[in-house]
C-alpha positions as protocol buffer text, in pm:
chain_id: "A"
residue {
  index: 1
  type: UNK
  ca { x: 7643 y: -2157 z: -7091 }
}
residue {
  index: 2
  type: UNK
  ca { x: 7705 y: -2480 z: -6839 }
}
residue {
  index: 3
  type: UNK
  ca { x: 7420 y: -2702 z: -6787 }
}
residue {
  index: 4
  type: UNK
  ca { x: 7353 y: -2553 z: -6459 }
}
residue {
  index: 5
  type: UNK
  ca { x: 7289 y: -2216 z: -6592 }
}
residue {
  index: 6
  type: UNK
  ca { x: 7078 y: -2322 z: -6887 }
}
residue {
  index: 7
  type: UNK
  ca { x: 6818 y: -2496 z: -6571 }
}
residue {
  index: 8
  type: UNK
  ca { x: 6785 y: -2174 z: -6414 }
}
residue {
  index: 9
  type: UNK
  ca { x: 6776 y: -2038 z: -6736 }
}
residue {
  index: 10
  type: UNK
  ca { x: 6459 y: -2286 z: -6773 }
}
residue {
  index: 11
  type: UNK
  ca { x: 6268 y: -2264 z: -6507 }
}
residue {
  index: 12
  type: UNK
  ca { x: 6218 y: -1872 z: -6507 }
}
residue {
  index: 13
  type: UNK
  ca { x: 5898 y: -1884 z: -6707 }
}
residue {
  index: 14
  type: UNK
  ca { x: 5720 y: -2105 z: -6479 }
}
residue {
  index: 15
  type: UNK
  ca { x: 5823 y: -1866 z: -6204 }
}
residue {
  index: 16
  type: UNK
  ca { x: 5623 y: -1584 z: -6404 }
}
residue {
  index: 17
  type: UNK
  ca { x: 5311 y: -1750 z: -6448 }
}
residue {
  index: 18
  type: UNK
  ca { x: 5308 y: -1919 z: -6152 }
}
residue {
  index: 19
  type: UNK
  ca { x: 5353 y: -1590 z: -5905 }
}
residue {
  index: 20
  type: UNK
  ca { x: 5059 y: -1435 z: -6025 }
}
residue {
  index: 21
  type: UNK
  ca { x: 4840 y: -1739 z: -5946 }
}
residue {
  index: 22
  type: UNK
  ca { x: 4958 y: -1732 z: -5636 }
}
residue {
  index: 23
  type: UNK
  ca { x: 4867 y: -1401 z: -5551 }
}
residue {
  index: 24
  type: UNK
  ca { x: 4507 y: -1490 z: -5648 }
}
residue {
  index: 25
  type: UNK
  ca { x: 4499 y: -1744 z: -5400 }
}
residue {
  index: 26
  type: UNK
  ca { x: 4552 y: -1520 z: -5149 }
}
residue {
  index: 27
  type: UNK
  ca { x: 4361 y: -1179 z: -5281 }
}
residue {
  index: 28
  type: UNK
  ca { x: 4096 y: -1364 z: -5418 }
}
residue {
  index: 29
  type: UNK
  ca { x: 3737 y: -1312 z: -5294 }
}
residue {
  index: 30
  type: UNK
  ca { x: 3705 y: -1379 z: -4959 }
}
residue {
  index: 31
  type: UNK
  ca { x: 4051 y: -1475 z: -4932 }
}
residue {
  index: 32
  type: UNK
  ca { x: 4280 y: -1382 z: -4632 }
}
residue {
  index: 33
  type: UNK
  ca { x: 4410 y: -1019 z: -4758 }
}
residue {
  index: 34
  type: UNK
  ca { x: 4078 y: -855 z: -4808 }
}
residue {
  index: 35
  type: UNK
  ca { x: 3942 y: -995 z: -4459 }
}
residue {
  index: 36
  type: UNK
  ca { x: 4270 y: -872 z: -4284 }
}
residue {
  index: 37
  type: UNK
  ca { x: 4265 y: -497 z: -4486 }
}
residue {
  index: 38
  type: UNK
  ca { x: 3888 y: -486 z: -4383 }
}
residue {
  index: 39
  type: UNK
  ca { x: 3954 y: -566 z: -3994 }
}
residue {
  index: 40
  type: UNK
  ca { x: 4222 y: -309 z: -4015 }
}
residue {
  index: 41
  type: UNK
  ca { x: 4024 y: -103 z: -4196 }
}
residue {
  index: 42
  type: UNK
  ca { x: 3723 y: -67 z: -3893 }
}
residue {
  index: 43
  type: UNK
  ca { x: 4017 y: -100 z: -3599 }
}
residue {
  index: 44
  type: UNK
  ca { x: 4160 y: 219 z: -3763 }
}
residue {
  index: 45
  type: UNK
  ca { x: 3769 y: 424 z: -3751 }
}
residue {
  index: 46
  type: UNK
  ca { x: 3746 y: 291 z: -3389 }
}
residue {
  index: 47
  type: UNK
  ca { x: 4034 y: 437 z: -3301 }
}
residue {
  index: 48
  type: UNK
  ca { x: 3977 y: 744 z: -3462 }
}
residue {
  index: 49
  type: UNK
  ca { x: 3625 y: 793 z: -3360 }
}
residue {
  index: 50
  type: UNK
  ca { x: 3528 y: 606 z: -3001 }
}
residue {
  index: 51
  type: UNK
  ca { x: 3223 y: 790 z: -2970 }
}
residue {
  index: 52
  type: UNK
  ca { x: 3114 y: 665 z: -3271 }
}
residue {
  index: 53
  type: UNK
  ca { x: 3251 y: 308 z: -3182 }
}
residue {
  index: 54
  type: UNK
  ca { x: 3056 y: 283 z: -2850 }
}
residue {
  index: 55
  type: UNK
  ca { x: 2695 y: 437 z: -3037 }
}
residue {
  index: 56
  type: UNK
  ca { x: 2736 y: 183 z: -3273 }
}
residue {
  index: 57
  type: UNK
  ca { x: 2765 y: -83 z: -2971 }
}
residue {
  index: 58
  type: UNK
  ca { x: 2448 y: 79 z: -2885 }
}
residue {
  index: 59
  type: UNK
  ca { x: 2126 y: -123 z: -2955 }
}
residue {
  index: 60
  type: UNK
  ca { x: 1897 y: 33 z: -3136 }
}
residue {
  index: 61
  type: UNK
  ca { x: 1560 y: 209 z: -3006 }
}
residue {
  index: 62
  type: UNK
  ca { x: 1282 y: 298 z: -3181 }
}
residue {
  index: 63
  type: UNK
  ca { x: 960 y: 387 z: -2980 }
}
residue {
  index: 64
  type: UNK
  ca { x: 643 y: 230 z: -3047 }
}
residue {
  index: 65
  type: UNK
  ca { x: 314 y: 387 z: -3108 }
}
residue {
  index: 66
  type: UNK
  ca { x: 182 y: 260 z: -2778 }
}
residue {
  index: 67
  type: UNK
  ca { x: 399 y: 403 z: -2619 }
}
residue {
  index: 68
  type: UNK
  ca { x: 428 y: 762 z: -2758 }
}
residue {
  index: 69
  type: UNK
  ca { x: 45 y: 753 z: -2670 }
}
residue {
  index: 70
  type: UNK
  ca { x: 130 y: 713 z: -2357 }
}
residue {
  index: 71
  type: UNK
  ca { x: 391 y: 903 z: -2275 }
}
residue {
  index: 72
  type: UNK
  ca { x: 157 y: 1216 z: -2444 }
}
residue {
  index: 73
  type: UNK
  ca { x: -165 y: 1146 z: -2264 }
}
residue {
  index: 74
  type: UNK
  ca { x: 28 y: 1056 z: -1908 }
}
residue {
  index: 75
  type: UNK
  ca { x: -25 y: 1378 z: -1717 }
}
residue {
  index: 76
  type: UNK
  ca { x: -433 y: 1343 z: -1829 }
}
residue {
  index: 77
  type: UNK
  ca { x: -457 y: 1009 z: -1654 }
}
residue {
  index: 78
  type: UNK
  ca { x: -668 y: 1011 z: -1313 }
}
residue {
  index: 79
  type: UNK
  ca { x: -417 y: 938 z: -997 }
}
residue {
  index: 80
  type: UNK
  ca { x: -379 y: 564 z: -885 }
}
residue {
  index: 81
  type: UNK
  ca { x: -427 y: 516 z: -520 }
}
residue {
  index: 82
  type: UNK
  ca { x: -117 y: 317 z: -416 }
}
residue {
  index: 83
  type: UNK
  ca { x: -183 y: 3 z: -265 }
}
residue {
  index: 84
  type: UNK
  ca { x: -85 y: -87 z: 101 }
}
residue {
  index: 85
  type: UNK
  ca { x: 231 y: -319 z: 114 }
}
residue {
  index: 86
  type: UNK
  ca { x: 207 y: -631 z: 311 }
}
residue {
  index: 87
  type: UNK
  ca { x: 372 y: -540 z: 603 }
}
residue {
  index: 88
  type: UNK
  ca { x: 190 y: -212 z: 645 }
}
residue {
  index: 89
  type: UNK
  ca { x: -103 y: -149 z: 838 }
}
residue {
  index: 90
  type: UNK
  ca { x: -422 y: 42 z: 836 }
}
residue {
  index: 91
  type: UNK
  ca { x: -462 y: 280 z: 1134 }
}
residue {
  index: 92
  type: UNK
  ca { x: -823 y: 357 z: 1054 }
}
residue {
  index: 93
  type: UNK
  ca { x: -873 y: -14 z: 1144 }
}
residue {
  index: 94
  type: UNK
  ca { x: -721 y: 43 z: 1456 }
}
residue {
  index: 95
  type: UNK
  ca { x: -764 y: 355 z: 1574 }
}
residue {
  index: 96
  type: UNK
  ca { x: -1129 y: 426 z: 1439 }
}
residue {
  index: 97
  type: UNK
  ca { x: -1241 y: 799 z: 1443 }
}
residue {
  index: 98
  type: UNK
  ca { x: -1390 y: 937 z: 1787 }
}
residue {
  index: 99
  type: UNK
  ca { x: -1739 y: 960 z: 1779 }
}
residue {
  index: 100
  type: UNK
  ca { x: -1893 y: 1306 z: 1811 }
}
residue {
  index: 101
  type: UNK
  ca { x: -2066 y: 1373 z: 2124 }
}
residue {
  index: 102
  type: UNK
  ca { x: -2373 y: 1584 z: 2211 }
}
residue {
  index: 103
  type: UNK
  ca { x: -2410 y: 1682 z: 2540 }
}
residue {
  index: 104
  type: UNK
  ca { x: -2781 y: 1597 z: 2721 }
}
residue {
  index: 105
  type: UNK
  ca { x: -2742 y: 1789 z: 3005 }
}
residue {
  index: 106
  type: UNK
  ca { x: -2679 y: 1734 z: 3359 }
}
residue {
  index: 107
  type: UNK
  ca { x: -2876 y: 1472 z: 3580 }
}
residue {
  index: 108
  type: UNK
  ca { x: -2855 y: 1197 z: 3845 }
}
residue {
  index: 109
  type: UNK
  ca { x: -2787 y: 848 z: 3788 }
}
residue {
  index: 110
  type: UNK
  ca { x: -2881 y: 543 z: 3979 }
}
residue {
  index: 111
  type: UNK
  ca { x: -2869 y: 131 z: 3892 }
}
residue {
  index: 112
  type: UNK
  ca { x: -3037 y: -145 z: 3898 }
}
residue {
  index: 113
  type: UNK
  ca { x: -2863 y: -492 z: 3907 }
}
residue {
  index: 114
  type: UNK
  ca { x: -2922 y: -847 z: 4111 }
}
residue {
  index: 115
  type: UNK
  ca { x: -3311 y: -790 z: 4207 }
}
residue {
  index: 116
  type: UNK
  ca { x: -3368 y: -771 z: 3807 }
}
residue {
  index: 117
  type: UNK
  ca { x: -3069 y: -933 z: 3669 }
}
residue {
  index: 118
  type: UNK
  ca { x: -3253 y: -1207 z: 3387 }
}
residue {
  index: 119
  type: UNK
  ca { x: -3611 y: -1015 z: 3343 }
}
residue {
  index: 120
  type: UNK
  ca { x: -3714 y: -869 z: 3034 }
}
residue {
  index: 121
  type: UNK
  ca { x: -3621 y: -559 z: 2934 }
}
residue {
  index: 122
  type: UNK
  ca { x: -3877 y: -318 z: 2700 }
}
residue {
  index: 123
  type: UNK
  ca { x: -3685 y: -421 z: 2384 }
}
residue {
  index: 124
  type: UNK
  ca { x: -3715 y: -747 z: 2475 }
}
residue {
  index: 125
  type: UNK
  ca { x: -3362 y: -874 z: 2606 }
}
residue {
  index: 126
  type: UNK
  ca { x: -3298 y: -1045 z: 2954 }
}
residue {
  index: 127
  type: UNK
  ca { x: -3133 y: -790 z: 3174 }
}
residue {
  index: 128
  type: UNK
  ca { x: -2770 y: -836 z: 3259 }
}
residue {
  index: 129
  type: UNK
  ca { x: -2660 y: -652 z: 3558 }
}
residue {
  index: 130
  type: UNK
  ca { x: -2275 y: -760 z: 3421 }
}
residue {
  index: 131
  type: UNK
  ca { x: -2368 y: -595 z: 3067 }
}
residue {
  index: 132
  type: UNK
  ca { x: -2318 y: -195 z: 3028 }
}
residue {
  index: 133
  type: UNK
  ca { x: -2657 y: -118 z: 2952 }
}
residue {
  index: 134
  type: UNK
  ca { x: -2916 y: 111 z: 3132 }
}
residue {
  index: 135
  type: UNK
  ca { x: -3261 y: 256 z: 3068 }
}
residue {
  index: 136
  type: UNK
  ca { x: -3379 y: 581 z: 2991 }
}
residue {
  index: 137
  type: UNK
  ca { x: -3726 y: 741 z: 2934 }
}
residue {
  index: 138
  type: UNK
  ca { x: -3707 y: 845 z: 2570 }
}
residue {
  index: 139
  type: UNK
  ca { x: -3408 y: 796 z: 2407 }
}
residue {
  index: 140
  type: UNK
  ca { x: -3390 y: 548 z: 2122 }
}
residue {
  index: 141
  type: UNK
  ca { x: -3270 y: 131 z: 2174 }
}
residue {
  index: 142
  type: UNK
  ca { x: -2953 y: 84 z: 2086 }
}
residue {
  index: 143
  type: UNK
  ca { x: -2811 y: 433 z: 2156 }
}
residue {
  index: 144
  type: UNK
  ca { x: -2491 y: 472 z: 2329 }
}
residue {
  index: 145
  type: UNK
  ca { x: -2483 y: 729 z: 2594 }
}
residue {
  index: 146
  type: UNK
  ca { x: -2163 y: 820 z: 2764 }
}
residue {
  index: 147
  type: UNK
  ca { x: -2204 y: 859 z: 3129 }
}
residue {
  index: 148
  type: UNK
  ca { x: -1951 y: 1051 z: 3373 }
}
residue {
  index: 149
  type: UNK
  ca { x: -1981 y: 1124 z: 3751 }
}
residue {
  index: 150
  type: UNK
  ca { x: -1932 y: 1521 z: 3832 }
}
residue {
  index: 151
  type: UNK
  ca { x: -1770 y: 1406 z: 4164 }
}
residue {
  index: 152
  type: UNK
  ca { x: -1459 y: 1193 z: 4040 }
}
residue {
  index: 153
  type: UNK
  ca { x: -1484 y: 1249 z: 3650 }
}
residue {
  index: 154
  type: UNK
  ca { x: -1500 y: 842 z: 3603 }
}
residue {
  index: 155
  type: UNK
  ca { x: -1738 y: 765 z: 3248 }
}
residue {
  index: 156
  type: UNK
  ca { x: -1874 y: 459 z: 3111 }
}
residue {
  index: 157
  type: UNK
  ca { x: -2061 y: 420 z: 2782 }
}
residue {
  index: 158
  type: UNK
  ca { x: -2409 y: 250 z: 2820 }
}
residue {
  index: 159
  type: UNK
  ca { x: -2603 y: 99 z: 2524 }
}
residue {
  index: 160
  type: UNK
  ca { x: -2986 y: 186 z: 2619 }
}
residue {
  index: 161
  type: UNK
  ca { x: -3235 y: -123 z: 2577 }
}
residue {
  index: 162
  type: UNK
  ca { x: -3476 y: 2 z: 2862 }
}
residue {
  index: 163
  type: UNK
  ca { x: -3717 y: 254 z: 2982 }
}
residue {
  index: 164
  type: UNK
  ca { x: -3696 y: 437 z: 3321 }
}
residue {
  index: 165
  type: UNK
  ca { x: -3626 y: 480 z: 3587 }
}
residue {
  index: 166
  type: UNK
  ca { x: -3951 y: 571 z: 3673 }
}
residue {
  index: 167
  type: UNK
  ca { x: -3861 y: 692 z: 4054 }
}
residue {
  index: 168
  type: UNK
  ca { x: -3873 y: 1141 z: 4095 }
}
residue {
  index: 169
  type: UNK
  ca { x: -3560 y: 1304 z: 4011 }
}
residue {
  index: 170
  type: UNK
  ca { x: -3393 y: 1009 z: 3849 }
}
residue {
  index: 171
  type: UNK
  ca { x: -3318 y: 1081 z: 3491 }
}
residue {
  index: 172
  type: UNK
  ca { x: -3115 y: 727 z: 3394 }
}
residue {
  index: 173
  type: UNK
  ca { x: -3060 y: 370 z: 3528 }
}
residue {
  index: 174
  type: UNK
  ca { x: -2748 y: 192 z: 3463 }
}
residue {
  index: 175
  type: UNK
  ca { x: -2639 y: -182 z: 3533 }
}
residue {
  index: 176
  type: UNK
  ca { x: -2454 y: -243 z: 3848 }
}
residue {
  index: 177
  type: UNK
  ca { x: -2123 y: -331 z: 3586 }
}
residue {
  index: 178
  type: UNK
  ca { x: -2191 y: 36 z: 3486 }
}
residue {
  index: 179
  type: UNK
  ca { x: -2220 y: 128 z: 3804 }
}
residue {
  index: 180
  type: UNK
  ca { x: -1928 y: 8 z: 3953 }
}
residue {
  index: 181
  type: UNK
  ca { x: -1704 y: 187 z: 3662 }
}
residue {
  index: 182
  type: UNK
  ca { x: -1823 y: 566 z: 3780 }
}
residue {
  index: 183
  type: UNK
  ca { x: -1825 y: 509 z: 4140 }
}
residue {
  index: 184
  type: UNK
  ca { x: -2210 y: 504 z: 4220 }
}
residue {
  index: 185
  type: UNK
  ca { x: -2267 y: 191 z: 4369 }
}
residue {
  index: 186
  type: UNK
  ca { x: -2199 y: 253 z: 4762 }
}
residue {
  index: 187
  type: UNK
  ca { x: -2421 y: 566 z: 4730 }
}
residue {
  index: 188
  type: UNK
  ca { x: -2684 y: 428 z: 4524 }
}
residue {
  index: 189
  type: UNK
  ca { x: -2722 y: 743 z: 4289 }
}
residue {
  index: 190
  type: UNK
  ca { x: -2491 y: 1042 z: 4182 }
}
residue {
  index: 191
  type: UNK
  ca { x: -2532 y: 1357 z: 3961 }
}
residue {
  index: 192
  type: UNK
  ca { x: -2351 y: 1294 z: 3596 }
}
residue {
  index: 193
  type: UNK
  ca { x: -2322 y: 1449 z: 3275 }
}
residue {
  index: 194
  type: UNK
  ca { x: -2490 y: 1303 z: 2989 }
}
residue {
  index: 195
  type: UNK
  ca { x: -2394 y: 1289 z: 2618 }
}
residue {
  index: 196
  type: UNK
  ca { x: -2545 y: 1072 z: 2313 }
}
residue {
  index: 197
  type: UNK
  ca { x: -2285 y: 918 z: 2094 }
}
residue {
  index: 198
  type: UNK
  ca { x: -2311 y: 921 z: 1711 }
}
residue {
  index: 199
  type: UNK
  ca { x: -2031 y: 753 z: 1489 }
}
């Protein structure tokens, strides 16, 4: 053999023992070919299975006791009254319920006003002909009395803090403010309808 021949000739046994260590180098654990056969590995079940890929994307639920409980007793749960946003508004606030009325019966009204304007009254306030008040023979102080004229259907409510009028077919007094609202003042008197007011 030439010279050249016998160094190939040579070096062939390092070539044998030297592949396999170079294989473990790669293969070895956690070396590059099991990390690349492993990503190829799950690429190949995504593909096979997406709905499986995308539930495993999925994060995981489990319920808790608490809520269970809930959830079971919900419908037994008494009803929340909502609360009023900001913004909104209570009617009831603004437009209060009507009082209910009960009729008195028919009568004749006259006033009273600048000759007694500042005296005492029998529940013990000062007369003000400019206040709707008026006086009657036995309803209650304080009770509100809504007074209309028959002849032009004009009312007023009166708050009653007096007693009278004490003159013969008179059967309430009114302020000259009141007065003024149903039309009575030129004539001095005038047949009304009477009704008590109770909230």
């Amino acid at each position: 053999m030439s010279p050249g021949m016998d160094g190939i000739t040579q070096t062939r046994p390092a070539i044998r023992w030297l592949a396999p260590l170079a294989a473990l180098a790669l293969f070895g654990a956690g070396g590059i070919g099991q990390a690349q056969d492993a990503e190829m590995s799950a690429e190949l079940a995504r593909t096979a299975n997406p709905v499986a890929s995308q539930r495993d994307n999925l994060p995981s639920f489990k319920p808790s006791e608490e809520a269970h409980f809930e959830t079971t007793f919900a419908r037994f749960a008494e009803p929340i009254e909502p609360a009023l946003p900001d913004h909104a508004v209570d009617i009831t606030q603004i437009e209060p319920a009507a009082p209910t009325a009960t009729p008195i019966g028919p009568g004749v009204a006259s006033y009273y006003g600048r000759r007694f304007h500042g005296r005492r009254t029998a529940n013990g306030e000062r007369f003000d002909m400019n206040a709707l008040t008026a006086a009657h023979k036995t309803l209650p102080f304080g009770s509100r009395v809504r007074v209309t004229n028959t002849r032009n259907g004009e009312s007023v409510v009166v708050r009653i803090n007096d007693r009278g009028p004490f003159v013969r077919g008179r059967d309430i007094d009114v302020s000259r403010a009141a007065a003024e609202q149903i039309g009575i003042v030129s004539s001095g008197h005038g047949r009304v309808e009477l009704e008590l007011l109770q909230d």
